[in-house]
SERO-4910 file (N, C-alpha, C, O; in steps of 0.05 Angstrom, whole numbers):
BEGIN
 pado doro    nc1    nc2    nc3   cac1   cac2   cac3    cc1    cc2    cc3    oc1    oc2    oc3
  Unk    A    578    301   -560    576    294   -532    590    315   -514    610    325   -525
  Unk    A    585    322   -494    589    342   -480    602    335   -451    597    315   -437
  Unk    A    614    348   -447    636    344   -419    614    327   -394    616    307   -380
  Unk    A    600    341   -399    576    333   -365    565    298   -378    558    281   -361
  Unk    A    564    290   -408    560    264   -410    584    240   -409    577    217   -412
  Unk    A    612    249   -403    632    244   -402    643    227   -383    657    207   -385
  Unk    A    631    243   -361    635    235   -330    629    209   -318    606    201   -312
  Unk    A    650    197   -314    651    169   -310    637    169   -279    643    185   -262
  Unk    A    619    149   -275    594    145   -259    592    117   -251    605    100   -263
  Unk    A    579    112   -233    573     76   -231    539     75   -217    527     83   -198
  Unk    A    537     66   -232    506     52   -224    506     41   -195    528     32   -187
  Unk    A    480     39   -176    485     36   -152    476      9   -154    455      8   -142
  Unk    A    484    -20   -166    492    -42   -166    518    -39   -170    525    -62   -167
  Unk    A    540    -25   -175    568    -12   -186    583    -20   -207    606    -26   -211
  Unk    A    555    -18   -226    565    -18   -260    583      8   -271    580     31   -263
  Unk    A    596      2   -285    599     31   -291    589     43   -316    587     31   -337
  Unk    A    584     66   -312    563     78   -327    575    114   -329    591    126   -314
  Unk    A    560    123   -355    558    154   -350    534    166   -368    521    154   -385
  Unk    A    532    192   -360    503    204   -381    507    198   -404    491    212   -415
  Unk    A    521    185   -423    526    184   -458    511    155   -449    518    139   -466
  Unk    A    497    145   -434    494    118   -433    462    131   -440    445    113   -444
  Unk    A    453    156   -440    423    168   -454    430    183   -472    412    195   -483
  Unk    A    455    189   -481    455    207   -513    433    208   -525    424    186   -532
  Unk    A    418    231   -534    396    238   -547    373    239   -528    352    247   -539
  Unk    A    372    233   -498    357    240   -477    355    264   -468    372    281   -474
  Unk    A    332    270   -451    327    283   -426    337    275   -398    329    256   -385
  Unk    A    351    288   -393    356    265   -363    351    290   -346    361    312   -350
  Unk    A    330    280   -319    327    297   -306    346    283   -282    339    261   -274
  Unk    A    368    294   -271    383    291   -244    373    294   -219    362    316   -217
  Unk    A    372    279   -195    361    281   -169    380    276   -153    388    254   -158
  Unk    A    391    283   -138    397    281   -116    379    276   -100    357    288   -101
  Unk    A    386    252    -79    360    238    -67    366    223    -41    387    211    -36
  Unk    A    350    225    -29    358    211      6    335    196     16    313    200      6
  Unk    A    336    179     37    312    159     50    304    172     75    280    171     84
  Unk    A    318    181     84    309    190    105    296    225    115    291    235    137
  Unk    A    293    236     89    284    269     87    250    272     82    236    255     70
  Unk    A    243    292     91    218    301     90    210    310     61    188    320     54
  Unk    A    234    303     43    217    307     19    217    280      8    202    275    -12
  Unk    A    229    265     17    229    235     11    210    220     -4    216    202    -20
  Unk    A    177    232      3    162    224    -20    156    245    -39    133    255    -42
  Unk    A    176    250    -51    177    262    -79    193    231   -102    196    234   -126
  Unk    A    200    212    -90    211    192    -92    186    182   -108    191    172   -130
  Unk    A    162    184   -102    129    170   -115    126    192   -139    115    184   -160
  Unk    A    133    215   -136    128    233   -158    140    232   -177    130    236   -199
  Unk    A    177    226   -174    196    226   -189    194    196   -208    207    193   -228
  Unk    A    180    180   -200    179    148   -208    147    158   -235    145    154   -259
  Unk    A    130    170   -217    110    177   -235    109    190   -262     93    188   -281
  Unk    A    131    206   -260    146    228   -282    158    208   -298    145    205   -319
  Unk    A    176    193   -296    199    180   -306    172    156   -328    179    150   -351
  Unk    A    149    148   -318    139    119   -325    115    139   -351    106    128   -372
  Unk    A    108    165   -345    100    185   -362    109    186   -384     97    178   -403
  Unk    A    141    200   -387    142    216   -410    165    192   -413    173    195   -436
  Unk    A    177    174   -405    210    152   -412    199    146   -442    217    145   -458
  Unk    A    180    143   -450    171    130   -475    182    153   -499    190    150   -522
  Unk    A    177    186   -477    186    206   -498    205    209   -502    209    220   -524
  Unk    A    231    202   -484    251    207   -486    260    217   -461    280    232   -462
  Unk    A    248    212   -438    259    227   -410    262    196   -390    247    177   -385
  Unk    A    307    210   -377    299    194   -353    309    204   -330    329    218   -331
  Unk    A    299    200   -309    303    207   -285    327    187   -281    334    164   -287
  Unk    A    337    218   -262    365    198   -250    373    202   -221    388    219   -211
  Unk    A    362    185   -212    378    189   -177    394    182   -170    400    159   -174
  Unk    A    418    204   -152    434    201   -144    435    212   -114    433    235   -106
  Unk    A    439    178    -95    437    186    -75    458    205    -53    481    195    -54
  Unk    A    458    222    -38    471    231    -23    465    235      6    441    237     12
  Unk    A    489    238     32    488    239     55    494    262     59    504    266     81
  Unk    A    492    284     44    500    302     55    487    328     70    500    346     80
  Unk    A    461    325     69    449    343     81    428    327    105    409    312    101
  Unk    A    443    337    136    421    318    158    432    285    159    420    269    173
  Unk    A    447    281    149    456    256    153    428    235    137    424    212    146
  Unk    A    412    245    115    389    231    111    391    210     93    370    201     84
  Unk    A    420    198     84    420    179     64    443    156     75    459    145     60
  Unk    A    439    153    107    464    135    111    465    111    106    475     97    123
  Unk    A    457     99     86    454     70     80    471     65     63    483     82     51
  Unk    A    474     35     60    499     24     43    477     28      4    454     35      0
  Unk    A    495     23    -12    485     33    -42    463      1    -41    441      7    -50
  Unk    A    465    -26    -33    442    -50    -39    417    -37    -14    393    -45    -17
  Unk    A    423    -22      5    398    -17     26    382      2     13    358     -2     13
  Unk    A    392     26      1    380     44    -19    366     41    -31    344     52    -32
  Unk    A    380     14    -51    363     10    -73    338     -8    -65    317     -5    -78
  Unk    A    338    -20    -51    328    -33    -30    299    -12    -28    280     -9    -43
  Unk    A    306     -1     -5    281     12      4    270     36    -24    250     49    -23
  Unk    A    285     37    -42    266     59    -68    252     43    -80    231     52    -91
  Unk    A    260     13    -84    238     -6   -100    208    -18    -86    184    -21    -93
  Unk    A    226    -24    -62    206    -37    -49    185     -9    -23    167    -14     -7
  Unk    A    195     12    -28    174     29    -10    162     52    -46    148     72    -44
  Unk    A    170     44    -66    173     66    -88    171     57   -106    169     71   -126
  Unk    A    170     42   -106    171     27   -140    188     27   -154    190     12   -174
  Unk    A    207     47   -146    230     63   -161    240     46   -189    244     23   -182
  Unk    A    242     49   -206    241     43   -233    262     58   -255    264     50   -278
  Unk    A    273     77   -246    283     90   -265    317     89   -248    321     82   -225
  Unk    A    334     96   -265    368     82   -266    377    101   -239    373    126   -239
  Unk    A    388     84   -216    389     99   -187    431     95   -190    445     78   -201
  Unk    A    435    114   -179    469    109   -187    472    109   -152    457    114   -133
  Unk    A    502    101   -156    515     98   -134    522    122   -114    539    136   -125
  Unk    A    515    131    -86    519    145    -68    539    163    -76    563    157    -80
  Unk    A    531    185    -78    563    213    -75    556    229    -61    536    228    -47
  Unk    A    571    246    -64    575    273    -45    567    291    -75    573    288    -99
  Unk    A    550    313    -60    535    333    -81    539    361    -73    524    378    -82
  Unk    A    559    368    -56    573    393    -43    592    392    -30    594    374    -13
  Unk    A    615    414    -33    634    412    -11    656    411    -35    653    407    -60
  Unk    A    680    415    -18    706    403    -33    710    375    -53    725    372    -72
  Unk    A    695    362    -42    695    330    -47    669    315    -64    664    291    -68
  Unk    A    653    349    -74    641    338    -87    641    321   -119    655    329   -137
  Unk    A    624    301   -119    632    288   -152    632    302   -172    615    319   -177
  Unk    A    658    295   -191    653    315   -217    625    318   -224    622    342   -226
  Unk    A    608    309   -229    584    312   -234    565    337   -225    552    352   -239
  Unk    A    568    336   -201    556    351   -195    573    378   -196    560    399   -196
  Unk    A    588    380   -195    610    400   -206    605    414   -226    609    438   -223
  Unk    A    598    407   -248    590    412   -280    566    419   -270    559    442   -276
  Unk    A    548    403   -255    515    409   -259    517    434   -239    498    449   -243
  Unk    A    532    443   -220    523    480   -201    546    492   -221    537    514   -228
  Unk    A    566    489   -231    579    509   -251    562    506   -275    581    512   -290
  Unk    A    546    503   -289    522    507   -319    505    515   -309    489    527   -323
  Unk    A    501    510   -278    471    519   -282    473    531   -254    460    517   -238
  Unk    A    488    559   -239    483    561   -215    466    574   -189    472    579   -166
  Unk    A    438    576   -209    414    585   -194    393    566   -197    384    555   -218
  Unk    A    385    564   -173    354    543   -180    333    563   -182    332    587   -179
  Unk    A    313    542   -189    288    564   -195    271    552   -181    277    529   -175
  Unk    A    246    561   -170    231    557   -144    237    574   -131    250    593   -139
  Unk    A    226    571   -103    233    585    -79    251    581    -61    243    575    -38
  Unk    A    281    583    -66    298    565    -48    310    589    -28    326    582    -11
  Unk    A    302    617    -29    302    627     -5    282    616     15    291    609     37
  Unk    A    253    613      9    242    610     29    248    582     40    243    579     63
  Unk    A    259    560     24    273    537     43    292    538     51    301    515     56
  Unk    A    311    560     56    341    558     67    321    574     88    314    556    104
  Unk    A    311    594     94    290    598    123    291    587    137    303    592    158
  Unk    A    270    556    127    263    539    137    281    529    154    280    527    179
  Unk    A    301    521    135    316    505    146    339    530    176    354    521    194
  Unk    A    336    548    172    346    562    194    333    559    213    343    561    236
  Unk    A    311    554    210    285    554    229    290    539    256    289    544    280
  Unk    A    298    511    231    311    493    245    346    485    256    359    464    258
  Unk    A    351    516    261    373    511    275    396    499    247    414    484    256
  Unk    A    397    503    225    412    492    205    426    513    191    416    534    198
  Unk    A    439    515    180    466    535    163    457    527    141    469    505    140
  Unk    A    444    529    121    443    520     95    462    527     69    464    552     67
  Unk    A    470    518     57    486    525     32    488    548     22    480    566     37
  Unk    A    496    557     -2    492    579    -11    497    573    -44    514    559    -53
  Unk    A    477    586    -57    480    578    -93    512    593    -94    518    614    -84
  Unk    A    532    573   -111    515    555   -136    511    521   -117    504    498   -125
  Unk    A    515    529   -100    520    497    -82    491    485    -79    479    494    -59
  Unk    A    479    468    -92    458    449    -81    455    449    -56    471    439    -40
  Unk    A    429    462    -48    417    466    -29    407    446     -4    411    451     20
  Unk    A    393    424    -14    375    402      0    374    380    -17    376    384    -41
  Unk    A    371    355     -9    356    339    -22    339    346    -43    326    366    -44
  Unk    A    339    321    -66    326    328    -86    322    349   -103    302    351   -118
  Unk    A    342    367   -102    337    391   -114    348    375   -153    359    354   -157
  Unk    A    339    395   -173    340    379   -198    347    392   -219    342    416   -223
  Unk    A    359    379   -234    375    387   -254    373    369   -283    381    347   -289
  Unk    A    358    389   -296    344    384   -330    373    384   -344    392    400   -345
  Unk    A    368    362   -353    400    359   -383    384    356   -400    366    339   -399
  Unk    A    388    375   -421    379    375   -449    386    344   -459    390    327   -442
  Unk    A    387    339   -481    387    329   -503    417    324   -509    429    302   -510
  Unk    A    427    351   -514    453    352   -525    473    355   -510    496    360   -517
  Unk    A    461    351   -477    479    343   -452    489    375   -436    506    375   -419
  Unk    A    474    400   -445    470    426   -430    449    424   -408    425    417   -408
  Unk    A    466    434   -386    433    437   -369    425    459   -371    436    480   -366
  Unk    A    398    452   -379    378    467   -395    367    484   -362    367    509   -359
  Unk    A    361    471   -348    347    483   -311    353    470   -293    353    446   -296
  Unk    A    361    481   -266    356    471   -250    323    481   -221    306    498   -225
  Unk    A    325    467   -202    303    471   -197    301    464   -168    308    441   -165
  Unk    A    292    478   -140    298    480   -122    285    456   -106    265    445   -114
  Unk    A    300    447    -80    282    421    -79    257    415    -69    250    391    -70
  Unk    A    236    435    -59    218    433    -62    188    436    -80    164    435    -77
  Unk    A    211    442   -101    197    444   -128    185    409   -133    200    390   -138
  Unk    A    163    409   -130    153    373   -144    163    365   -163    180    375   -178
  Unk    A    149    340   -165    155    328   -193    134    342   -214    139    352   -237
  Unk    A    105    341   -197     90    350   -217     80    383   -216     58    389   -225
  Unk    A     98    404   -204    108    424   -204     99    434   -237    106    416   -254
  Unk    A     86    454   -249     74    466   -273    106    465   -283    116    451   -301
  Unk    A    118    484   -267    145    496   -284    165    474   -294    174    471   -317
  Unk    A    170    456   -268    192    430   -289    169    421   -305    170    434   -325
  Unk    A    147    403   -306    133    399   -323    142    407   -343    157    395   -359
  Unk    A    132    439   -347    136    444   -379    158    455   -388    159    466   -410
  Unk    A    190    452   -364    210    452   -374    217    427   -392    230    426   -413
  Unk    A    206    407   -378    218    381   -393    198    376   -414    207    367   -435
  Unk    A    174    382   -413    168    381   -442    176    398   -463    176    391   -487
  Unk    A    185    423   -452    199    430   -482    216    430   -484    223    444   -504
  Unk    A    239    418   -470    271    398   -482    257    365   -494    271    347   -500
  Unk    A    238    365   -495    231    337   -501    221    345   -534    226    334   -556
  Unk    A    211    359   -530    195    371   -558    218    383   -578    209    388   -601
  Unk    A    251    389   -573    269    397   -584    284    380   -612    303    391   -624
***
């Protein structure tokens, strides 16, 4: 078991929980918000998860406020609007911070293992200048939804920029071949 499955977590009903709770999984990581323009990647990420969960893959959202103020809801309104606008189905954990000083160990381990995404996350820090915004800088999680592949044996195997889809070629057949391992 590996440091990043270690990390004491709570489910966003506030069970407590951590990744050894999928030992021998795929867990793909999300950072995730209600109120962002990528927000329906929320239908894609549910579609992925109800696909391959049988193979051994789960999606994991974890919501955050930290980019745009797009996740200000309490952790029952969250869960709330991902089931009932999403179907959302797959294990949603409790609200953190995913940058900054104060970010959760978690995500700490996941931009120190893995601190480049793949996609095009210059041309969305642009964007987002476009719009008058300062965007991050790697290894720091960029936007919403950006994602992070945990092997099996609790390495992240990729991460992946947030406008990379769910059904994106490249995570696709990242996660199929940590699944196939």
């Amino acid at each position: 078991m590996t440091a990043i499955q270690q990390i004491p977590l709570k489910t966003i009903k506030g069970a407590d929980a951590s990744l050894s709770d999928y030992d021998g999984k795929v867990v793909l990581a999300v950072n995730v918000a209600s109120k962002c323009g990528l927000t329906p990647q929320y239908e894609g990420l549910e579609k992925l998860y109800r696909d391959y969960k049988d193979k051994g893959l789960v999606v994991a959202g974890f919501p955050a406020n930290d980019f745009g103020a797009q996740e200000p809801g309490s952790n029952d309104e969250i869960a709330t609007f991902c089931t009932t606008n999403f179907g959302v189905d797959f294990p949603m954990f409790e609200k953190i911070v995913v940058t900054g000083p104060d970010k959760h160990p978690l995500y700490a381990a996941l931009t120190s293992q893995q601190p480049k995404a793949q996609g095009d996350g210059d041309a969305f820090r642009e964007q987002l200048k476009g719009y008058g915004m300062t965007p991050t800088q790697e290894p720091e999680v960029l936007w919403n939804f950006e994602k992070f592949l945990i092997a099996k044996d609790g390495t992240v195997a990729a991460r992946f920029a947030p406008a990379t889809t769910p059904d994106d070629p490249a995570l696709v057949a990242a996660i199929e071949a940590e699944l196939a391992k």
